[in-house]
C-alpha positions in Angstrom: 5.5 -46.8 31.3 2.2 -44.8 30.5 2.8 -42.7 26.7 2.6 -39.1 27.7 0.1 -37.0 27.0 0.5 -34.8 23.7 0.2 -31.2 24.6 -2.9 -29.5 23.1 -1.9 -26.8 20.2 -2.9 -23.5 21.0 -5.5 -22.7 18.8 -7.7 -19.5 17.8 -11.0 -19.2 20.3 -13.7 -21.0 18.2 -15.8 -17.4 19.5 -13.6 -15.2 18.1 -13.7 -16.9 14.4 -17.4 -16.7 14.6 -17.1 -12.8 15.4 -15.1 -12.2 13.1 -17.4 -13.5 10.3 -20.3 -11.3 12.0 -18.0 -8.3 11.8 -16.6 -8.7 8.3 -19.8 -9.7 6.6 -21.3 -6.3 8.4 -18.6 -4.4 7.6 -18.6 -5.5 4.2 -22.2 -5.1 3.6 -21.5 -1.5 5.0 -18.8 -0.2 3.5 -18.9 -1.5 0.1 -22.5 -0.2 0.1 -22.0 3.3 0.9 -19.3 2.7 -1.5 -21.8 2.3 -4.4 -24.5 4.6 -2.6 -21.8 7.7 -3.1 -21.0 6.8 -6.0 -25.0 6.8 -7.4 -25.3 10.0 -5.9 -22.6 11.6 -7.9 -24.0 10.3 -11.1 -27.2 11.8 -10.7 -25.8 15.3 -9.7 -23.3 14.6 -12.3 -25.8 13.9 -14.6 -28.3 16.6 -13.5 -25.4 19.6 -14.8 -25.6 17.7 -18.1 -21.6 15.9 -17.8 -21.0 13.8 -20.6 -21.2 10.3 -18.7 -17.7 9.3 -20.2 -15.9 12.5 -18.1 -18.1 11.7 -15.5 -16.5 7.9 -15.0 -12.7 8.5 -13.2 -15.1 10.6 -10.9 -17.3 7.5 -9.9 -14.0 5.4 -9.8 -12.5 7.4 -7.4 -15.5 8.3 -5.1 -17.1 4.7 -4.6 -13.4 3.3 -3.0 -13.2 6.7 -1.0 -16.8 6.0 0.3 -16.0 2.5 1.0 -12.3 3.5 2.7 -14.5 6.6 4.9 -16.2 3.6 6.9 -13.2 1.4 7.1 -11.2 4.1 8.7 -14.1 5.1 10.9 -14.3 2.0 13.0 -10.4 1.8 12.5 -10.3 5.1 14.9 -12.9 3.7 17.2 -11.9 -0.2 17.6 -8.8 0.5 19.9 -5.3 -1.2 18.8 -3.1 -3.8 20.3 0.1 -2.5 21.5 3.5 -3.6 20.3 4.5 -6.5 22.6 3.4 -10.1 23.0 0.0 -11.2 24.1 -1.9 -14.1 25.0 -4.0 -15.8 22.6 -8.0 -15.0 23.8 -6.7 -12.2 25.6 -8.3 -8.4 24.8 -5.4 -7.1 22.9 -5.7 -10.5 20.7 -9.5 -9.7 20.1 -8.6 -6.3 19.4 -6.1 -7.1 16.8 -8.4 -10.0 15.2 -11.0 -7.3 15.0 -8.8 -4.8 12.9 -7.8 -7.7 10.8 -11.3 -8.3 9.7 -11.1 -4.5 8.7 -8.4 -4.9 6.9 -9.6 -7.8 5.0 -13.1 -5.3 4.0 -10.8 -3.1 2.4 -9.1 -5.7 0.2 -11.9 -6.5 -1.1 -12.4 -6.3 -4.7 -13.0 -4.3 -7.2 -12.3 -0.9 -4.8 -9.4 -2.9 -3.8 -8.0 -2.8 -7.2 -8.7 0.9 -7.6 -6.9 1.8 -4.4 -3.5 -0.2 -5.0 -3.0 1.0 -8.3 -4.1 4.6 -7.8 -1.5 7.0 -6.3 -3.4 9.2 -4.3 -6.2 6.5 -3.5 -3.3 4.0 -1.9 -1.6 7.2 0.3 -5.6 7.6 1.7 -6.0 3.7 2.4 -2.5 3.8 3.9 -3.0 6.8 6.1 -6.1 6.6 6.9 -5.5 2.9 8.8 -2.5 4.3 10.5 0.0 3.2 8.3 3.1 6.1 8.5 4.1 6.2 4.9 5.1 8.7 2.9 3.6 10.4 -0.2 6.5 9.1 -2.3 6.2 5.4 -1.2 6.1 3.1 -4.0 4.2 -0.3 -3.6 3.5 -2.9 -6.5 -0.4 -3.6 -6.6 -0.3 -7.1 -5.0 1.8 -6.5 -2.2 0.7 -8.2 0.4 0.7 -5.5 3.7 -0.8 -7.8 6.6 -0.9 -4.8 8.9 -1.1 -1.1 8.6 -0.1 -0.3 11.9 3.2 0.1 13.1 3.9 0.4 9.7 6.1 2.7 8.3 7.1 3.5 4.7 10.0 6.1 4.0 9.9 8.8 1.5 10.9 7.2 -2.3 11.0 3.6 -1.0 9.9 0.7 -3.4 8.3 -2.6 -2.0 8.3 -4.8 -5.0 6.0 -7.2 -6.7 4.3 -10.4 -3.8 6.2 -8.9 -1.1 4.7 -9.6 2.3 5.2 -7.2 5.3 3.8 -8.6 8.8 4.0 -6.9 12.1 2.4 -9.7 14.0 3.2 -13.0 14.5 1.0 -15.7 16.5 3.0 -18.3 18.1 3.2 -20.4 20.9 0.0 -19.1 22.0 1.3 -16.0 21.6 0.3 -12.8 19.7 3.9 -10.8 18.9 3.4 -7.6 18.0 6.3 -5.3 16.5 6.9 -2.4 13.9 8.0 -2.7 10.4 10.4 -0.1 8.5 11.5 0.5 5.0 13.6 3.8 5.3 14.0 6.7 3.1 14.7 5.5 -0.8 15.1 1.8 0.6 14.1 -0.9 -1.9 12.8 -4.5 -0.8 12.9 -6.3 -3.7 9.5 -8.5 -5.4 9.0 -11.9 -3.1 10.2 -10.6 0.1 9.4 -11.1 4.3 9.7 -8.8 6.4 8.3 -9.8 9.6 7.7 -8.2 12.8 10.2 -5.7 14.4 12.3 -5.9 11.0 13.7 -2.5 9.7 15.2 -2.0 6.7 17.5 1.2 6.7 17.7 4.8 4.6 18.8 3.8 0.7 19.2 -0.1 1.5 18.6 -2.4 -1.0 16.8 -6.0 -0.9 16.8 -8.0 -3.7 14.2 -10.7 -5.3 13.5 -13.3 -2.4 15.2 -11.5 0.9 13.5 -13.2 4.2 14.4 -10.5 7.2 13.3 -12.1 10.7 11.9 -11.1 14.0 13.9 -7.9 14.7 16.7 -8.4 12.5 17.9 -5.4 11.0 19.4 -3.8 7.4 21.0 -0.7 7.5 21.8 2.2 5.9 23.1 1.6 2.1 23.6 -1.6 3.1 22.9 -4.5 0.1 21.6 -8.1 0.3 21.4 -10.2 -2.8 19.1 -12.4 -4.1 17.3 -15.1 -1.6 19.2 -14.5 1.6 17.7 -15.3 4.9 18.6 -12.9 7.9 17.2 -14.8 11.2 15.9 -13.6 14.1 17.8 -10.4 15.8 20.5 -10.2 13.4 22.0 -7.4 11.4 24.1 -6.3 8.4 25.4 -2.9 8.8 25.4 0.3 7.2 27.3 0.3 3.9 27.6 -3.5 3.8 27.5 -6.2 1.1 25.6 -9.7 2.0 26.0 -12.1 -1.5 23.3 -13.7 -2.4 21.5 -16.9 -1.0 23.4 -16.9 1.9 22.3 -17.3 5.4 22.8 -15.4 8.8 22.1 -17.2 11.7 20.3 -15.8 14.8 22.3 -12.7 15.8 24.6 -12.9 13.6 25.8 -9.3 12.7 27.6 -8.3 9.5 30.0 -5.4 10.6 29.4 -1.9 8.6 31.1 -1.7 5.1 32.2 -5.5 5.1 31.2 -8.2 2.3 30.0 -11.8 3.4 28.5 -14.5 2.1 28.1 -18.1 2.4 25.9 -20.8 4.4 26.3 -19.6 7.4 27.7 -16.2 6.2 31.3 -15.4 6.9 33.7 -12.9 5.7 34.7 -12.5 2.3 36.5 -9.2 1.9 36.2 -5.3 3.1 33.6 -3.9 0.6 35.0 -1.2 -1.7 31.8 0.1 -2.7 31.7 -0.9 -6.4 29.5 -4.0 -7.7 30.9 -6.7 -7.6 
């Protein structure tokens, strides 16, 4: 009997790759030297009304990521976006979103990066200005790790803790997936977290260190996870609820509002009372 044939693993067009390099090393080049060029220029004028250079310095630190963020949000505006939904790989809205990522990647780049992440008002500009609907308020450590800024959205007074990763794309099967991300209103997702695409995590819910929320699975409102759980795919704990930590909910799986499980695979424990515990 002949051995079958493996099947070939989709795989990123060899084309694309090589434009993105084009783009990002252009991009790079650009924005980062306008970056610099803004920031030269308000030295000199600085420097021409006789500012003592030491005043002068926040105002450099603050103009050359600006400058650098203005071109970066320019072509962010003009390159159009992929929509929520799954795509072939190679097809337009895959280029299109391979395209943004490279923008993305321009605007990491250090040292403006490191300006923007840990500056208040810097971080709500790179945030916004890439389409990214979050509050003033939001709270995110500096080395976050936010693989997409659109359909993003951060609630006023959330907190996204220290190495944790929000994605709202996911390529498989030969397959771009595209789907929004929320952290509510005065939510907090704990330091090493996931949240992947189509994941929401409700008003005043709380993640702690570790939490991996899957494609479309869902936290809601006051609800609490402990330490290292794993919510697959499509399933939920509900509003008020209690999930202990390191345990496991299995692909729509649903924890019913104000109840406390736990366990691999999560079951019942008892009705939640609403103190610690």
């Amino acid at each position: 009997m002949a051995a079958e044939t493996p099947k070939r693993v989709p795989a990123v067009p060899a084309g694309l790759l090589l434009l993105q390099d084009v783009v990002f090393l252009g991009l790079a080049g650009l924005a980062h030297g306008v970056g610099v060029l803004a920031a030269l220029q308000v030295v000199a004028w600085l420097a021409m009304a006789g500012v003592w250079w030491p005043l002068a310095l926040p105002v450099v630190l603050f103009v050359y990521p600006l400058g650098m963020l203005l071109v970066v949000m320019v072509v962010d505006r003009l390159v159009p976006h992929a929509a929520p939904g799954r795509h072939p790989m190679g097809g337009t809205a895959f280029v299109l979103w391979g395209l943004h990522l490279v923008l993305y990647r321009v605007a990491r780049l250090q040292p403006a990066a490191l300006l923007i992440r840990y500056s208040n008002v810097l971080r709500w500009i790179w945030l916004r200005g890439l389409g990214t609907n979050a509050a003033f308020t939001a709270q995110l450590s500096g080395d976050v790790n936010l693989l997409d800024h659109r359909p993003v959205t951060l609630g006023h007074g959330c907190v996204v803790g220290a190495e944790a990763l929000l994605s709202t794309h996911l390529v498989l099967k030969g397959q771009l997936l595209v789907a929004p991300v929320t952290v509510g209103e005065g939510a907090l997702v704990g330091a090493r977290c996931g949240l992947a695409p189509g994941a929401t995590v409700g008003p005043r819910a709380m993640l702690q260190v570790g939490v991996a929320v899957g494609l479309d699975a869902v936290v809601e409102a006051d609800a609490r996870v402990g330490g290292y759980c794993t919510l697959d795919s499509g399933s939920r704990v509900g509003a008020g609820a209690t999930l202990e930590a390191r345990s496991h909910l299995t692909p729509g799986m649903v924890v019913p509002a104000g109840e406390r499980w736990g366990g691999i695979p999560a079951r019942k424990i008892a009705q939640d009372t609403g103190q610690d515990g």
